[in-house]
C-alpha positions as CSV (number, residue, x, y, z in Angstrom):
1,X,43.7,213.7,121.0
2,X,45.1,212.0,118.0
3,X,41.9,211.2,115.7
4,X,43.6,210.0,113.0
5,X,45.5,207.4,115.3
6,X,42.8,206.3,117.3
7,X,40.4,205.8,113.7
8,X,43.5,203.7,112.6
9,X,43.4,201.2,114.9
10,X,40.3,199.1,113.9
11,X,41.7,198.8,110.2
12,X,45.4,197.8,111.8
13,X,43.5,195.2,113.5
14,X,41.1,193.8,110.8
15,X,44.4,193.7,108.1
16,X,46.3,191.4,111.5
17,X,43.4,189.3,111.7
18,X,43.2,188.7,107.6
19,X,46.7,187.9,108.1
20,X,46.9,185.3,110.7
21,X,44.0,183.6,109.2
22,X,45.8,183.6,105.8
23,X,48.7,181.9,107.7
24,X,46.6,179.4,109.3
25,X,45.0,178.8,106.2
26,X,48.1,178.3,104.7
27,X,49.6,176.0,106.9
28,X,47.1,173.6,107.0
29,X,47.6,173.3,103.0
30,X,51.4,173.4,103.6
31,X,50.9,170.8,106.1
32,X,48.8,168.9,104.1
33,X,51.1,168.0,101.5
34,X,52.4,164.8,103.6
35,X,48.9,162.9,103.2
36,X,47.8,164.1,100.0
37,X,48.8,163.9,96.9
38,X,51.5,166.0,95.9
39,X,52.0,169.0,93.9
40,X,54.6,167.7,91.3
41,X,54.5,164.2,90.4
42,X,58.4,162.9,89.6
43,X,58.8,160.4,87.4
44,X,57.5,157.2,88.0
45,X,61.0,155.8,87.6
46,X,62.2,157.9,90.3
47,X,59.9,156.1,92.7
48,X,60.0,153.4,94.6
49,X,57.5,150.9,95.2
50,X,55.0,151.6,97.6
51,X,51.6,150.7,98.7
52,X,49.8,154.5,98.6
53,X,52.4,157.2,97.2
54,X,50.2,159.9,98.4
55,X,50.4,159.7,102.4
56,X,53.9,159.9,103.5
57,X,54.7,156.3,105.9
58,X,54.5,156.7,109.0
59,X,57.7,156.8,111.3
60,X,58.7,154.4,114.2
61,X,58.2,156.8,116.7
62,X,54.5,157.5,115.0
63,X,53.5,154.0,114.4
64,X,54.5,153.2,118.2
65,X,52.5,156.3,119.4
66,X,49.2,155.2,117.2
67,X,49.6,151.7,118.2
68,X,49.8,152.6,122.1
69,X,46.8,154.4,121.0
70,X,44.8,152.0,119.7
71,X,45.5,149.4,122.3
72,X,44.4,152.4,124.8
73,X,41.5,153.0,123.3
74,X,40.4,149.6,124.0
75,X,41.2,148.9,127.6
76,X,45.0,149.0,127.4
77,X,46.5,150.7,130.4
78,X,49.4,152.9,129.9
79,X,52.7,151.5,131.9
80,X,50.7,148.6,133.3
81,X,50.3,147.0,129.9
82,X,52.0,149.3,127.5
83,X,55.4,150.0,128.6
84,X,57.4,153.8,127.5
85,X,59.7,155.5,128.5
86,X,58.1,159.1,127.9
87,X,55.3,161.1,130.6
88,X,51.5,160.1,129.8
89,X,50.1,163.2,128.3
90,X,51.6,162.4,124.4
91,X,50.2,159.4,124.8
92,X,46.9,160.1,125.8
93,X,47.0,162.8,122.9
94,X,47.6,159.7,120.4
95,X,44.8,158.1,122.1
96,X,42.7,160.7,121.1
97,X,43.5,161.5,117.9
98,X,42.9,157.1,116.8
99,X,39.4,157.2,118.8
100,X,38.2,160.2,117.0
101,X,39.9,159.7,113.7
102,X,40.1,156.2,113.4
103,X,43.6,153.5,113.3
104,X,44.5,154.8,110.1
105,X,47.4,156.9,108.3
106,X,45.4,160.3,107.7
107,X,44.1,160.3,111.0
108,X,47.8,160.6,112.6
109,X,48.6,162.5,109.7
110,X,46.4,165.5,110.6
111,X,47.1,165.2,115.1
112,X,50.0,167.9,114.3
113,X,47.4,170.3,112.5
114,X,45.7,171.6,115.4
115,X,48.5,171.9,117.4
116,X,50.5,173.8,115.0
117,X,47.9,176.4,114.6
118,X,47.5,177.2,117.9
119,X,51.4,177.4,118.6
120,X,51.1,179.7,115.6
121,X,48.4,182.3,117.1
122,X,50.8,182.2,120.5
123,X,54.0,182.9,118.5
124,X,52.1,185.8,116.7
125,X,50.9,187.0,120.2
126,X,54.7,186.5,121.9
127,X,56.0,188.5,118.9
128,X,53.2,191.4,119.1
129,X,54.5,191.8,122.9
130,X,57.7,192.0,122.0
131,X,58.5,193.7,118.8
132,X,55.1,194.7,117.0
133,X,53.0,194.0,114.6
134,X,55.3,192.8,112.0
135,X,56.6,190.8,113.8
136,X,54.0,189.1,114.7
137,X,53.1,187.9,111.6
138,X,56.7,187.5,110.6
139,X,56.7,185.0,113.6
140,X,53.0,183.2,112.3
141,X,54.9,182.6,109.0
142,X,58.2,181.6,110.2
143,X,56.5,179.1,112.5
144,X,53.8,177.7,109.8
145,X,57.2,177.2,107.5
146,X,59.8,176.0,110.1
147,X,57.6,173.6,112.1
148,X,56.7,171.5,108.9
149,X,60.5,171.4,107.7
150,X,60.8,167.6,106.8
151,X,64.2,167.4,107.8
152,X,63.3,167.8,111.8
153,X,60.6,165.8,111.1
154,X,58.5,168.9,111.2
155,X,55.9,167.8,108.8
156,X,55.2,164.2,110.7
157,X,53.3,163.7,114.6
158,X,55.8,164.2,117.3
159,X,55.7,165.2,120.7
160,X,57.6,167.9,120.5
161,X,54.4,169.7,118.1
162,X,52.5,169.2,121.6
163,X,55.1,170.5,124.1
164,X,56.0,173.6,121.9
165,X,52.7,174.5,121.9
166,X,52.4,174.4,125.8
167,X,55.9,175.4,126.3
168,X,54.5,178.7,124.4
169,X,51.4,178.8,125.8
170,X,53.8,179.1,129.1
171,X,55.3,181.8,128.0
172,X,52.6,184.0,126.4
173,X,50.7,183.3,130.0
174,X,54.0,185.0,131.5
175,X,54.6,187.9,129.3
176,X,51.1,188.6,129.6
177,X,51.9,188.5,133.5
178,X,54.5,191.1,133.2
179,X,51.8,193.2,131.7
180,X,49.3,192.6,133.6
181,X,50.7,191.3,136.9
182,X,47.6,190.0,137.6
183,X,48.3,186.4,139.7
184,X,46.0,184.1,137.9
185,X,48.3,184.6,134.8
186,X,51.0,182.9,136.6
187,X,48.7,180.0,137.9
188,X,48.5,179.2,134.0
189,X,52.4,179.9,133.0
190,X,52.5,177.2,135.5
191,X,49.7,175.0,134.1
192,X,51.4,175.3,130.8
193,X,55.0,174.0,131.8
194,X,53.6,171.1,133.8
195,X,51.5,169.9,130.6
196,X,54.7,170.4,128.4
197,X,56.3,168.5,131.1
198,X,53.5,165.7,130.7
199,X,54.2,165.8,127.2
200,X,58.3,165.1,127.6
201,X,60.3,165.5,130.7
202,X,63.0,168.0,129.7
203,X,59.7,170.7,128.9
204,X,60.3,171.2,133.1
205,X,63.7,173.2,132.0
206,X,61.1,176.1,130.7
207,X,59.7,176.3,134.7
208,X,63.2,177.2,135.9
209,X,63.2,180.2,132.9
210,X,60.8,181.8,135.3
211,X,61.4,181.0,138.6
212,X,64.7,183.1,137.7
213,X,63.1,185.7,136.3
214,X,60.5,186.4,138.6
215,X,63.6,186.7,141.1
216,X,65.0,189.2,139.2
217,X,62.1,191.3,138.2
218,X,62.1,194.6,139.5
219,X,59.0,194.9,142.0
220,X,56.1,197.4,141.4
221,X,54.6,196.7,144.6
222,X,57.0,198.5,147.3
223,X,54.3,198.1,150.3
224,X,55.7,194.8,151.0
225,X,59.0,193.3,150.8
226,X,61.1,191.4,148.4
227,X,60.9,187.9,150.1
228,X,57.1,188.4,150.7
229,X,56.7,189.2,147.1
230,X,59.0,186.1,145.9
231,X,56.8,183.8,148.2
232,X,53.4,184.5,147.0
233,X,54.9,184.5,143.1
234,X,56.5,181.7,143.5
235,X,54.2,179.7,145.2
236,X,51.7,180.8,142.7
237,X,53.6,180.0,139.5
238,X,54.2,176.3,141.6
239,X,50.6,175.9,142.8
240,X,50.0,176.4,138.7
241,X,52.8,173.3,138.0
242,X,51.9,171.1,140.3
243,X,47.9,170.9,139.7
244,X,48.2,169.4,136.1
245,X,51.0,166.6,137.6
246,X,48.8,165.8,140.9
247,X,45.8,165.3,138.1
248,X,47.8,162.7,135.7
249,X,49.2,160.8,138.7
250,X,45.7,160.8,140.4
251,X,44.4,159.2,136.8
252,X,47.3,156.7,137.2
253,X,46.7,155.7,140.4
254,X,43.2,155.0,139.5
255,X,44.2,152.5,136.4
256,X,46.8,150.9,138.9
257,X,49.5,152.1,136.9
258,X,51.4,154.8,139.2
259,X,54.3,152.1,140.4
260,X,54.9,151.2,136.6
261,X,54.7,154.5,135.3
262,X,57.1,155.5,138.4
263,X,59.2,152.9,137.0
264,X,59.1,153.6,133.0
265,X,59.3,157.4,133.4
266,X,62.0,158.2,136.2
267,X,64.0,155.3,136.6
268,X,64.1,153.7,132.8
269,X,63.5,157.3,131.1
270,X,66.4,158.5,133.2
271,X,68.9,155.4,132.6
272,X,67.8,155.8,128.6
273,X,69.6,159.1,128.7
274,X,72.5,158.7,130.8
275,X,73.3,154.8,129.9
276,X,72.2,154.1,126.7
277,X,75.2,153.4,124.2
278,X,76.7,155.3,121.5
279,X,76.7,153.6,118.0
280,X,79.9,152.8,116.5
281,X,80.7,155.8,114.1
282,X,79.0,158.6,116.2
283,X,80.4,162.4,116.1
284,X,82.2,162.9,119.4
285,X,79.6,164.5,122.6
286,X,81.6,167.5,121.8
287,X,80.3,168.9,118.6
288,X,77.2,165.8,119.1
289,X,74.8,168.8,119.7
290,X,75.2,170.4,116.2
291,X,75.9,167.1,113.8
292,X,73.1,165.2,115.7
293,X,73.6,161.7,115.1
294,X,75.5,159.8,112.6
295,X,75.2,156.3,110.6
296,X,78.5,156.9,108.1
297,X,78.6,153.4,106.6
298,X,74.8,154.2,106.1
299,X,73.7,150.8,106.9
300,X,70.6,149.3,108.0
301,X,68.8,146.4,109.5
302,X,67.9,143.6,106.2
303,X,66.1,144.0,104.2
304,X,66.7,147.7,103.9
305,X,70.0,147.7,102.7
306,X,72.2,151.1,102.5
307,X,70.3,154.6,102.9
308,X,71.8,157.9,103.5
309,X,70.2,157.4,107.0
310,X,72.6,161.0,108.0
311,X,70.7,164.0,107.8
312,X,71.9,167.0,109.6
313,X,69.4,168.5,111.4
314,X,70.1,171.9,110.0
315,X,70.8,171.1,106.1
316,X,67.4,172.2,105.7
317,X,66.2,175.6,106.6
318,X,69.8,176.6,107.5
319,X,69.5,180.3,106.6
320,X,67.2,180.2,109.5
321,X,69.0,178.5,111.7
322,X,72.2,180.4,110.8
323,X,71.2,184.1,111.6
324,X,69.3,182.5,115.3
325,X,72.1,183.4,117.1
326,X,72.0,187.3,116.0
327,X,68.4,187.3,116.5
328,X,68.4,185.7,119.7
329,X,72.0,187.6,120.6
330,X,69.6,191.0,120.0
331,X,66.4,189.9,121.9
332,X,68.6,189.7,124.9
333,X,71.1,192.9,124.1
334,X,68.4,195.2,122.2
335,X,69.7,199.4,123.5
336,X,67.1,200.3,124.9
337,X,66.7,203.7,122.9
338,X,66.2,201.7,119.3
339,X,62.7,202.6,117.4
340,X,60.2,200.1,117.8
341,X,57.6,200.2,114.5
342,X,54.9,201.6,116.8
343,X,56.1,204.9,116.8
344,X,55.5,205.9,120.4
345,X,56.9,208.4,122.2
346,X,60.2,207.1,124.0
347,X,59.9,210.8,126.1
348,X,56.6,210.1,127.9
349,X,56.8,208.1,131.2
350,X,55.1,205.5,130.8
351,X,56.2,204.7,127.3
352,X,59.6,204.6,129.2
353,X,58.2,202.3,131.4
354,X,56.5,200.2,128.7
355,X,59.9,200.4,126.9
356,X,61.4,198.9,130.2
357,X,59.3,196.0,130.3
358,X,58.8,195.4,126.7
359,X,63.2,195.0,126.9
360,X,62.7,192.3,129.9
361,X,60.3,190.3,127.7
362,X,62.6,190.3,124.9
363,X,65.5,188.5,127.4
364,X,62.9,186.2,129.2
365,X,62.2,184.9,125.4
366,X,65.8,184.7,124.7
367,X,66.4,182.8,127.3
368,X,63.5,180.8,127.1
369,X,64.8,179.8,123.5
370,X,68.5,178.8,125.1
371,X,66.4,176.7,127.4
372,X,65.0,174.7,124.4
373,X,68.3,174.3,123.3
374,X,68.9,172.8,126.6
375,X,66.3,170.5,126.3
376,X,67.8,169.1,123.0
377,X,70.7,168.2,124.6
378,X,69.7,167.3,127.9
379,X,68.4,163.7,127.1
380,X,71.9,162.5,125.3
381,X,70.1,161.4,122.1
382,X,69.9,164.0,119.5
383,X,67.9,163.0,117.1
384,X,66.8,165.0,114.7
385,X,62.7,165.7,116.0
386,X,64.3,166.9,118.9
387,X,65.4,170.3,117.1
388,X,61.9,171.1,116.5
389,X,62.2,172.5,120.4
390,X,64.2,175.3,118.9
391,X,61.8,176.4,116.4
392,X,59.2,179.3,118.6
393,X,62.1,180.4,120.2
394,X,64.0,181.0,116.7
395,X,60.9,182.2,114.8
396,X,60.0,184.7,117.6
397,X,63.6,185.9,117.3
398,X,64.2,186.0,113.7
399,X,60.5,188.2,113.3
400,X,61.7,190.3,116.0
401,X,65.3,191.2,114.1
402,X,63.5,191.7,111.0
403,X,61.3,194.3,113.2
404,X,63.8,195.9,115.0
405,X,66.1,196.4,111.4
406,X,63.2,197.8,109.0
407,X,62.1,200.1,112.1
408,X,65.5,201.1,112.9
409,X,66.3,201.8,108.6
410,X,63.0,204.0,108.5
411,X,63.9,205.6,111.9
412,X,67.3,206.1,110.7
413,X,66.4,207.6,107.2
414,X,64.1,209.6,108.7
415,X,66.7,211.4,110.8
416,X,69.5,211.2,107.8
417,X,72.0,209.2,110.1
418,X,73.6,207.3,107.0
419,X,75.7,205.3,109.1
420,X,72.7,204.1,110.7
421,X,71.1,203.0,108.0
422,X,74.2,201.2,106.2
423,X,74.0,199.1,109.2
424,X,70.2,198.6,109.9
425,X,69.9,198.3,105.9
426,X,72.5,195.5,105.9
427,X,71.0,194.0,108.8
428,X,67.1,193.9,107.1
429,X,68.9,193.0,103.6
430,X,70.1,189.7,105.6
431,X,67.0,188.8,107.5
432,X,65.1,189.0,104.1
433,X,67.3,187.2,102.4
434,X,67.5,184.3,104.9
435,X,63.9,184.1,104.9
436,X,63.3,184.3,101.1
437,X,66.2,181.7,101.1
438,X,64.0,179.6,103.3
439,X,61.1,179.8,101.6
440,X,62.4,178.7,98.3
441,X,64.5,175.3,100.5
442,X,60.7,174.4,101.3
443,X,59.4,174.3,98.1
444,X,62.4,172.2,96.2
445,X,62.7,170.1,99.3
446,X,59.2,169.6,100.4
447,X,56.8,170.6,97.9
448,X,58.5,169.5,94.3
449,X,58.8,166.0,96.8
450,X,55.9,163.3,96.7
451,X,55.3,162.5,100.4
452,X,56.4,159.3,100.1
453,X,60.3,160.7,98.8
454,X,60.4,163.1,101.6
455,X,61.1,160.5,104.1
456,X,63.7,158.4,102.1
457,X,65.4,161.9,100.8
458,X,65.6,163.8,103.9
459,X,64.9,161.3,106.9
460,X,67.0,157.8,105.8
461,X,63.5,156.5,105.9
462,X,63.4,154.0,102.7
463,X,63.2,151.0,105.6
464,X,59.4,152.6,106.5
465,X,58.5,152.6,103.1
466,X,59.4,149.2,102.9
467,X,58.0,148.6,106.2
468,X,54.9,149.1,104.8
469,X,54.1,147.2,102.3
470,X,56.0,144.4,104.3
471,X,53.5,144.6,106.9
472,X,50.5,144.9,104.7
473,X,51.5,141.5,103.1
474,X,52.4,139.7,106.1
475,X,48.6,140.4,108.1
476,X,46.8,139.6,104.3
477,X,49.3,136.0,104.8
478,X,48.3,135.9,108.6
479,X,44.3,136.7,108.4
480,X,43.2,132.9,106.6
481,X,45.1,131.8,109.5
482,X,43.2,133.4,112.5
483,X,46.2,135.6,113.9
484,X,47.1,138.8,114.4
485,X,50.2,138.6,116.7
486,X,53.6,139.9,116.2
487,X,56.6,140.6,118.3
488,X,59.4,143.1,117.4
489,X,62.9,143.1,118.7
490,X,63.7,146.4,117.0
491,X,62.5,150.0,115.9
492,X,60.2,148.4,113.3
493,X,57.0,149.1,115.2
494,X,55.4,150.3,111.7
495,X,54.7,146.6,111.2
496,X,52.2,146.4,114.1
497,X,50.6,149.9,112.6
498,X,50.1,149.0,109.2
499,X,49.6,145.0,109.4
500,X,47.2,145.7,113.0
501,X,49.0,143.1,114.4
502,X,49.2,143.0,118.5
503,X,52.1,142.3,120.5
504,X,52.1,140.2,123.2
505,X,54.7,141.6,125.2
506,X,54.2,145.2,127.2
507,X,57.9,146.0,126.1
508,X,57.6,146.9,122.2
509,X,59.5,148.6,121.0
510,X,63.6,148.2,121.4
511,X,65.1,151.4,122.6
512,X,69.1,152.1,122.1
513,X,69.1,151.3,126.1
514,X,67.0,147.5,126.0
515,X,69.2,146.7,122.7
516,X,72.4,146.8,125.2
517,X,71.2,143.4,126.2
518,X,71.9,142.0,122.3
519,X,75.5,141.4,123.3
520,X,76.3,140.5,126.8
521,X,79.5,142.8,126.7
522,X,77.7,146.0,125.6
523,X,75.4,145.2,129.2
524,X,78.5,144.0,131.3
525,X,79.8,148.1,130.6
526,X,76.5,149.8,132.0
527,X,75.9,151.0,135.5
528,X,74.8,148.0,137.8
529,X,71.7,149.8,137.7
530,X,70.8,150.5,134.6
531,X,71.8,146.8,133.8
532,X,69.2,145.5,135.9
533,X,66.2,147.9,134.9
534,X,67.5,146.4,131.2
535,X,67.8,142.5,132.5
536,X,64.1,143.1,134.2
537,X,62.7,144.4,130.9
538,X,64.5,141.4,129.0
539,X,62.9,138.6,131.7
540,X,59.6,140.4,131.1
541,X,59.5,139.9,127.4
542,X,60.5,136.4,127.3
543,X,57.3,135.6,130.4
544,X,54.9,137.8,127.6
545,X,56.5,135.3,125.1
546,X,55.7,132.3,126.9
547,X,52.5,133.2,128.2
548,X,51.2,134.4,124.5
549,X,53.3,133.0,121.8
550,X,53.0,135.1,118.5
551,X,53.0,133.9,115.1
552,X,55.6,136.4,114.0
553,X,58.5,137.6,115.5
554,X,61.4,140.1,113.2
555,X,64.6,140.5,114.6
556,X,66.4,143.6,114.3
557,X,68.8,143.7,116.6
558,X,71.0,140.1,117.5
559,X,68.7,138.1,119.4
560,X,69.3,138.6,123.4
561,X,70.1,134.9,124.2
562,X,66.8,134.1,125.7
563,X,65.0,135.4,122.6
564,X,67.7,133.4,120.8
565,X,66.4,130.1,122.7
566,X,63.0,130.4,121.9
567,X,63.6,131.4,118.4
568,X,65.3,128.1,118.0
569,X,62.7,126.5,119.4
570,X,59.9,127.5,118.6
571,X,60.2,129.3,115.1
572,X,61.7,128.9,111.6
573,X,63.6,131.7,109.8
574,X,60.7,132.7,107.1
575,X,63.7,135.4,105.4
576,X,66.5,135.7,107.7
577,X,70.4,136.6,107.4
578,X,72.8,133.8,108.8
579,X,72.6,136.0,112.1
580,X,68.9,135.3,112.5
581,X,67.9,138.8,111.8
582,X,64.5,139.5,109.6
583,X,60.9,137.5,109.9
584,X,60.3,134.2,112.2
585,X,57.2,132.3,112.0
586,X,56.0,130.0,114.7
587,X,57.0,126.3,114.1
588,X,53.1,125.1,114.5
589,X,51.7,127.3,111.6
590,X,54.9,127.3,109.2
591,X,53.8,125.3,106.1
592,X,50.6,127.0,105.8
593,X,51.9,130.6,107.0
594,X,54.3,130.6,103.7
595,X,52.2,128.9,101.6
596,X,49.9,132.0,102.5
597,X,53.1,134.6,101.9
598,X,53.6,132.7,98.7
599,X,50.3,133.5,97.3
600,X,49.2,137.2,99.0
601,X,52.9,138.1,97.4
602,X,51.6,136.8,94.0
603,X,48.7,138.4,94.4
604,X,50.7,141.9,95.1
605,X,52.8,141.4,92.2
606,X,52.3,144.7,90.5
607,X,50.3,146.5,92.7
608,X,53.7,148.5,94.2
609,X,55.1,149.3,90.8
């Protein structure tokens, strides 16, 4: 009986727990540093006007989301009167956050929070399984530093926050099935890949992961055979998918919203990734996966002027992303003789055994980290959020490499192999290194930056700073007059976020597919039917126009022709280019409208500097 092992144990586990908590603790003040204010102040001249310098603007994608919120949280129905492209469960997570947080900046700020911190006690569980202890809270860093990176949008509310953390969940719930084989475990792998599926379509890719390895599993249980054993954990893993699904439609149905969600989700959601046109200027689809997208002239919509809108995705914590491949090459192609740090003794049979299963985990998260990959470029679009799929899967490999070296070098020393441990030494020298390199690209990039400089430095996003204030003047110029309306024909959607303006039409927000209908040659080239699903959305805006005309309407994109009509005729140009893109006003409400501009705009005058 080894005593001094067993007595051990506790203190191991009280020193893991200190540890995660420390990690948690230490990513919600990482975290943090996007709505509060920041660590080092730059000089005010290396600012730029802004309404509140210590919460970072929201996004498009973020003030959409919180405005679908909002309008659920008072009696909107999703796809019936809120039209998207994306499953409901994001959505309905949105929804949440605004009713119990409130329509504001912090409360969207903080949704990621929780989220994070759970994908971070799953990473350090996946990790554990895999590779040890050290790894495991390797991983909990990795993931607290990488899933904040402000150059994947890692600090800001997107989905993917949400589906990573069921896509993980998923996966814990199968490794833990491999060690267990205990059914229910795959009921919930299931669960978990149909709510990441809820969350954004491509999380389904993760389901297919392990259908294929449950078919190659080696079987445990010889009394039966090989097809009865694939049926009842197949059907099982299934049965887990399709309960969540049959749940959201069932709550669709109910709001009357199953056709239109049928409609936004599988028919739009699939023409926006296989129609939707490339921009002028963009990388070509071959090497479109690694630059992401491109702006090279750097222009935007007025009034915004130039940006450098091109960030590569992995210009920030690229030492990181640079050894993945290594790590992820040696989760799937670990010998299966190499020291683990636990020590344990690779003679006794069920060690071997252990060692056997611990190696299949390690490929089932390799290639549940290529499947990420395939998610990012399943849907055509590669912007840069998107990467943020890749982060467990990286994290969980990189922790696992630094495990495997340090345990290998001691293992090696121990036995005086001095080939050994040139190699395993060089291996741990570069895993450290690429961390430590990491950790000091976070703090220049996203600590020594005010939030408000993180998104025009490493996102191109000066417009939503602008887009702020913007908005916040336009509903102080709107409220003597009564109204609150506002129609976008563009990205812009932080103008009905931060002025609480409502849009009349259920289509709000101007996708790269809908924007094909700006120039009647860019429609004429798509598929018949991906024209119509973008002529039906175009008829349905101008009947939400007519039937609720707003007081505002800003032009991004050249006016469909439609649009174009009723701008003309119902609306002067308040600031416009000679295209007609920027702010409309209706005709009605004109004089006093800028008269109000005129003087909330005085009023401002020094406020922003």
């Amino acid at each position: 009986m080894n005593t001094g092992s067993n007595r051990s144990r506790p203190i191991a586990a009280a020193l893991l727990i200190v540890a995660a908590g420390s990690i948690l603790l230490f990513d919600v003040w990482l975290r943090s540093h996007a709505f509060a204010p920041a660590i080092h102040e730059r000089p005010a001249a290396d600012r730029p006007p802004t309404i509140d310098r210590s919460i970072e603007p929201l996004d498009c994608d973020e003030a959409l989301y919180a405005y679908m919120g909002k309008r659920m949280a008072h009696g909107a129905v999703l796809y019936r009167d809120l039209s998207e492209n994306k499953p409901p469960l994001g959505y309905w997570i949105y929804e949440a956050a605004v009713a119990i947080g409130g329509y504001n900046e912090s409360a969207i700020r903080a949704l990621p929070i929780p989220l994070v911190l759970m994908t971070i006690v799953l990473v350090g569980f996946i990790a554990r399984r895999i590779a040890g202890s050290i790894a495991a809270i390797v991983a909990a860093f990795l993931y607290a530093l990488m899933s904040t990176d402000p150059v994947i949008f890692g600090d800001t509310a997107n989905l993917e926050h949400a589906s990573n953390l069921f896509a993980v969940a998923s996966l814990a719930a199968f490794l833990a099935y491999l060690h267990y084989e205990k059914p229910r475990l795959l009921y919930a792998c299931g669960a978990a890949v149909a709510l990441s599926t809820l969350v954004r379509q491509v999380g389904a890719i993760h389901g297919i992961v392990y259908f294929l390895s449950l078919l190659i599993l080696k079987q445990t249980n010889h009394n039966i055979s090989y097809i009865k054993h694939q049926l009842s954990v197949q059907s099982r893993l299934a049965a887990g998918f399709a309960l969540p699904i049959a749940i959201a439609v069932l709550i669709l149905a109910a709001q009357g919203a199953a056709r239109p969600a049928y409609d936004d989700i599988f028919r739009y959601g699939s023409a926006l990734a296989t129609d939707a046109p490339i921009d002028p200027g963009q990388p070509s689809v071959w090497i479109r996966w690694l630059t992401g997208n491109a702006a090279p002239d750097g222009s935007l919509a007025p009034p915004f002027g130039k940006t450098n809108y091109v960030v590569w995705w992995g210009k920030g914590l690229w030492p990181l992303w640079l050894i993945a491949p290594f790590a992820i090459a040696r989760l799937a192609f670990k010998p299966k003789n190499a020291t683990p740090l636990d020590g344990s003794n690779r003679e006794d049979p069920a060690a071997i055994e252990a060692d056997r299963r611990r190696a299949f985990a390690r490929r089932v998260v390799a290639l549940f980290t290529v499947a990420s990959f395939v998610q990012v470029i399943a849907p055509g679009l590669y912007w840069q959020h998107y990467y943020l799929a890749l982060v467990p899967g990286t994290t969980i490999a990189v922790a696992a490499l630094a495990a495997d070296s340090f345990g290998a070098l001691f293992s090696a020393i121990g036995k005086r192999r001095y080939i050994a441990v040139a190699a395993q030494g060089a291996s741990a020298a570069v895993v450290t290194v690429a961390i430590l390199q990491a950790c000091h690209i976070q703090h220049d990039e996203y600590l020594m930056n005010n939030p408000e400089n993180l998104t025009i430095k490493h996102k191109g996003g000066r417009q939503w700073v602008e887009l702020r204030g913007l908005a916040i003047d336009l509903a102080a110029a709107a409220k003597p007059l009564n109204e609150s309306t506002l129609y976008v024909w563009g990205w812009q959607s932080p103008l009905l976020f931060y002025g609480d303006f409502t849009s009349p039409a259920r289509d709000c927000f101007a996708n790269a597919l809908i924007k094909s209908g700006s120039n009647r040659d860019s429609l004429n080239r798509l598929r018949p039917a991906a024209r119509r699903l973008v002529d039906d959305r175009l008829r349905r805006i101008v009947v939400d126009l007519d039937a609720h005309p707003p007081l505002l309407v800003f032009v991004a994109y050249p006016p469909f022709p439609e649009l174009r009509d009723r701008l003309d005729r119902g609306y002067s140009p308040v600031e416009t280019t000679p295209e007609g893109l920027g702010l409309w006003v209706r005709k009605d409400r004109r004089q006093e409208f800028k008269k109000s501009l005129r003087e909330t705009r005085a009023n401002h005058k020094g406020v922003r500097s």
